[in-house]
C-alpha positions in Angstrom: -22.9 55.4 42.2 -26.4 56.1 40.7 -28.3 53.4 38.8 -27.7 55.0 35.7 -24.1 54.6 35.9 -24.5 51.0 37.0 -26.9 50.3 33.7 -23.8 51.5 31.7 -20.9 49.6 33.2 -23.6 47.0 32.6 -24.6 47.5 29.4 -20.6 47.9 28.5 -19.6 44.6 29.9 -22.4 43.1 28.2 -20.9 44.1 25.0 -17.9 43.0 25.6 -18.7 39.7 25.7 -20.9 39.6 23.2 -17.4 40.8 21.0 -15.8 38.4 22.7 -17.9 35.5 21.7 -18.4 36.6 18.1 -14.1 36.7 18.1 -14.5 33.5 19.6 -16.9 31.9 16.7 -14.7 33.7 14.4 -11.6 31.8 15.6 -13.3 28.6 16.0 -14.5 28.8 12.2 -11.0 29.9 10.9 -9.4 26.5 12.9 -12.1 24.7 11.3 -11.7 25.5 7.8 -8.2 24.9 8.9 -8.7 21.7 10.0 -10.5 21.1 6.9 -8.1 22.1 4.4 -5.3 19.9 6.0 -7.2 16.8 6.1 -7.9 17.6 2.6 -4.3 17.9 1.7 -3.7 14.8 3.7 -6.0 12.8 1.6 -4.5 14.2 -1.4 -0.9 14.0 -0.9 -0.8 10.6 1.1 -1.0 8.4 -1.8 1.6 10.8 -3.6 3.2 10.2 -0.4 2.9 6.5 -0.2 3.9 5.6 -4.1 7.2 7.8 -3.6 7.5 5.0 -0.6 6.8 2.2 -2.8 9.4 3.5 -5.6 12.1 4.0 -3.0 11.9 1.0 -1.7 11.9 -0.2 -5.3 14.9 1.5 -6.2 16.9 0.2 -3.0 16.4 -3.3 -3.5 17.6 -2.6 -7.5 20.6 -1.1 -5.8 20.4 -4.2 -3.3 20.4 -6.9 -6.1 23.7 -4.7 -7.9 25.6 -5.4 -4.7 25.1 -8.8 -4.5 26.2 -9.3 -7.7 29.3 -7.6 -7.2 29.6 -9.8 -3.8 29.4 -13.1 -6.2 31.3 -11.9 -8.6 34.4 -11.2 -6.3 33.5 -14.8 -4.4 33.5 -16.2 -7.2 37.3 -15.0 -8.6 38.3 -15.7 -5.0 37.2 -19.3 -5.0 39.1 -20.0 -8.1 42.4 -18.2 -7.5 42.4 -20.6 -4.5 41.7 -23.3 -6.6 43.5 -22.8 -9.0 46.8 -22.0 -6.9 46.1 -25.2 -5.0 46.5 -27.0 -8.5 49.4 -25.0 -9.4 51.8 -22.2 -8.3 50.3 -18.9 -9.5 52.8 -16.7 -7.9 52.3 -12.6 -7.6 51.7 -11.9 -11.4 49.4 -14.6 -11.2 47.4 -12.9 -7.8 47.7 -9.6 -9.1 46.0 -10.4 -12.2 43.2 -12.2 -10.0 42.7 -9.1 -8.1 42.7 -7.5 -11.3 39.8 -9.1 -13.1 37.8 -8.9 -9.5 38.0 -5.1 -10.0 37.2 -5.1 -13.5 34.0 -7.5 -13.3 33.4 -5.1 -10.0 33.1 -2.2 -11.9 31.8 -3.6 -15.2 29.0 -4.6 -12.8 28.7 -1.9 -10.5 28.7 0.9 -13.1 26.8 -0.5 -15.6 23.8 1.3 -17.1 21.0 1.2 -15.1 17.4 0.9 -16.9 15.9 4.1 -17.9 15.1 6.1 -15.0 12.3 7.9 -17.5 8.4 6.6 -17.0 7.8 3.1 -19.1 4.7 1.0 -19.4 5.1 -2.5 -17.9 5.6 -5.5 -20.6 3.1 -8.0 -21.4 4.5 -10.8 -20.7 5.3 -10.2 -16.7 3.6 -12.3 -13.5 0.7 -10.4 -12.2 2.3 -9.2 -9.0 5.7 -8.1 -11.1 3.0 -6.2 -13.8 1.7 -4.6 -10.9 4.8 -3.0 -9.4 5.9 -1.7 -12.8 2.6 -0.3 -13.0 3.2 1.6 -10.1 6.2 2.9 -11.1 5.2 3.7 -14.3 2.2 6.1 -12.9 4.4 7.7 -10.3 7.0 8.6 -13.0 4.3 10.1 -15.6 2.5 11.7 -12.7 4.8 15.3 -12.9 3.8 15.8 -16.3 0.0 15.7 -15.9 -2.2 18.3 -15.0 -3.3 18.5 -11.2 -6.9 16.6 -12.1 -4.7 13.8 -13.9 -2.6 13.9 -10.8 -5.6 13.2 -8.9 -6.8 10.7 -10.8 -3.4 8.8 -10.5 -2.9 9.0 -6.8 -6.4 7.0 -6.5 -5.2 4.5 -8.8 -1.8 4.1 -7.2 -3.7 3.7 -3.8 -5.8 0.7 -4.9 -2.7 -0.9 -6.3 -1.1 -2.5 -2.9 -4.6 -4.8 -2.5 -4.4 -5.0 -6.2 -0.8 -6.8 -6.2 -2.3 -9.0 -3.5 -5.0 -10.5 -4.9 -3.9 -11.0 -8.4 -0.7 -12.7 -7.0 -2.9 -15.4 -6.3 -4.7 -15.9 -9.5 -3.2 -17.1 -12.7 -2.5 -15.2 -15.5 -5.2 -16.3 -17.9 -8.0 -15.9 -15.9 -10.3 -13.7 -17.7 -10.1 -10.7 -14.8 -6.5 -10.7 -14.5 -6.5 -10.7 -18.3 -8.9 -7.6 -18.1 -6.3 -5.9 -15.6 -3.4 -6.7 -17.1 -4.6 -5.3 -20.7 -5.6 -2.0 -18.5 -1.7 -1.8 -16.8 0.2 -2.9 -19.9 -1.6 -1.4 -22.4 -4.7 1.0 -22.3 -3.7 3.3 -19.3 -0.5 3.7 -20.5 -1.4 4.0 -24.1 -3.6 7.0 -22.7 -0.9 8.7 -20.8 1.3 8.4 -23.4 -0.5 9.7 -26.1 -1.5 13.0 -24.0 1.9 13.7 -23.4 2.6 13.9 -27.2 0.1 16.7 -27.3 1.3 19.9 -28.0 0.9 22.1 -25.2 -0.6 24.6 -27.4 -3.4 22.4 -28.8 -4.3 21.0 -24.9 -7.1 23.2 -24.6 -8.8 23.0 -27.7 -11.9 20.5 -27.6 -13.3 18.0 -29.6 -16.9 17.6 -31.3 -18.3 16.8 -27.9 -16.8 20.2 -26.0 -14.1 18.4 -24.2 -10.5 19.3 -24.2 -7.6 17.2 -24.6 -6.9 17.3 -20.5 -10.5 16.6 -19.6 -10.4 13.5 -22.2 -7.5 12.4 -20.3 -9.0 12.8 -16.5 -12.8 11.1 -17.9 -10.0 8.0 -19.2 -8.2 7.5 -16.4 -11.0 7.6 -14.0 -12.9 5.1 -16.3 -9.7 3.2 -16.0 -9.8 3.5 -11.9 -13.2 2.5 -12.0 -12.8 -0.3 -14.1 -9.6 -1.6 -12.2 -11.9 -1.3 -9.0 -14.0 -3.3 -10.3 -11.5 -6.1 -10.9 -10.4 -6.1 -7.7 -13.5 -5.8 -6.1 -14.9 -9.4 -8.4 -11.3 -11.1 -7.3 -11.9 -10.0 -3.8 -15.6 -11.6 -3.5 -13.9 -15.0 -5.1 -12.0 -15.2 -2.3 -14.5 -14.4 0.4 -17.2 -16.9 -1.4 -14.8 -19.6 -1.1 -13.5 -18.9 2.2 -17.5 -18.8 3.3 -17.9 -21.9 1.4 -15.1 -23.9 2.9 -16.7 -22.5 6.7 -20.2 -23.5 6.1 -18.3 -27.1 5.0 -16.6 -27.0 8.6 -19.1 -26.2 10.1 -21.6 -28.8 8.6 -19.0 -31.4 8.9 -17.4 -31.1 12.3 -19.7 -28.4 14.3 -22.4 -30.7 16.0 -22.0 -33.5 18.5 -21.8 -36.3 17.2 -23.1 -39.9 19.3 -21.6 -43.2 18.1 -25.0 -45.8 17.3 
C-alpha cells in the first residue's frame, strides 16, 4: 500500500471523528437544553402540583367531618331507641320508625349542599391558620381563569403559604403583621382577582394612561402582593429566631460556666 493511500485512509478516519464529536456536542447540547427545560417545568408546575395536594386533602377531611356526622347521628338514634325501649315497650312500629328517622337524618346530612365548589375569598373574621387555608383554596380555584403570568404569580404565592400558616398560627390576630397579612388574604388579593375577572375579555388588552394592560396591572398586583406577603413572613420569622437567640444567650449566661460554691 503506498503512503499516499495510507494519508487518505488517514485523513478519512480523521474526519470521521471529527463528525463524530461534533454529533456528539450536538447531542450533549440537545440533552442539556432538555435537562433545562424539565427542571424549568418542574419548578413551575410543582407548586401547581403541591396546592392541588393541599386542596385534596382539604376536600377529604370535609368529606371526613360529613361522615362522622352521619356516624353521631345514627349513634345517637340508637342510644335512644335503647333507652327509650328500656323505659317502655316500643314494639316493631316503634323500631321501624327509629330506623326510619336514622335514614332520614342520614341522608338529610349526607346529601346536603356542600359549600360552593366555585373560588371564594376567605372571611374576616377567621383564626390566622384557618384564613390561611381558605386562602389557599381560594388562589387555587381562581388560578384557571388567569392568564399564564398570573398563573405564575399564584403558584409563588401558594408556595410561601405552608411556612406562612405556620408562623402566623402562633401569633395573635391583632398583631399589627398578621393584621397586614390578613387584610392582603381577605381582602386586597382577592379584591384584585376578582375585579380582573369581571373584565371583559375584549377590553383585557387595552391599557391605561401609563401603557399597561389590564393583565399586566394584574401580574405587577399580585407580585406586589407576593412581595409584600414575603415580607410578613420574613419580619414574623426573625421574631421568632431573635427570641429563640435571646432565650440561648440567657442559658448560656446562666447555666454555661462552672460554677465553685465560696
Amino acid at each position: 500500500m503506498s503512503v499516499n493511500s495510507l494519508n487518505a485512509i488517514v485523513e478519512r478516519a480523521r474526519a470521521g471523528m471529527d463528525m463524530a464529536i461534533a454529533s456528539s456536542a450536538r447531542v450533549d447540547q440537545s440533552v442539556s437544553k432538555a435537562d433545562r427545560v424539565m427542571r424549568q417545568l418542574d419548578v413551575r408546575d410543582g407548586p401547581a402540583r403541591e396546592a392541588a395536594r393541599r386542596e385534596r386533602q382539604r376536600l377529604n377531611a370535609s368529606l371526613w367531618n360529613r361522615a362522622v356526622r352521619v356516624g353521631v347521628a345514627i349513634g345517637v338514634v340508637s342510644i335512644l331507641t335503647i333507652i327509650v325501649g328500656l323505659i317502655i315497650p316500643i314494639g316493631m312500629f316503634g323500631f321501624l320508625a327509629a330506623v326510619g328517622l336514622a335514614i332520614g337524618i342520614a341522608a338529610l346530612l349526607a346529601f346536603m349542599p356542600a359549600p360552593a365548589s366555585g373560588a371564594k375569598a376567605p372571611s374576616a373574621d377567621l383564626a390566622n391558620g384557618e384564613m390561611v387555608q381558605r386562602f389557599d383554596s381560594y388562589i387555587y380555584r381562581s388560578r384557571a381563569a388567569l392568564p399564564a403570568p398570573a398563573q405564575s404569580e399564584l403558584d409563588a404565592i401558594s408556595a410561601a403559604l405552608p411556612s406562612l400558616r405556620q408562623t402566623l398560627e402562633r401569633v395573635d390576630a391583632l398583631d399589627p403583621n398578621a393584621q397586614d397579612a390578613r387584610r392582603l388574604m381577605s381582602l386586597h388579593l382577592p379584591g384584585l382577582i376578582d375585579r380582573y375577572r369581571q373584565v371583559p375579555l375584549a377590553f383585557r388588552d387595552e391599557r391605561d394612561g401609563d401603557g399597561i394592560s389590564v393583565d399586566e396591572r394584574l401580574v405587577e398586583g399580585l407580585a406586589a402582593g407576593r412581595a409584600a406577603l414575603g415580607e410578613i413572613s420574613e419580619k414574623l420569622a426573625r421574631a421568632d429566631v431573635n427570641a429563640f437567640e435571646t432565650q440561648g444567650r440567657f442559658i448560656q449566661s446562666r447555666y454555661g460556666e462552672e460554677r465553685i460554691d465560696g
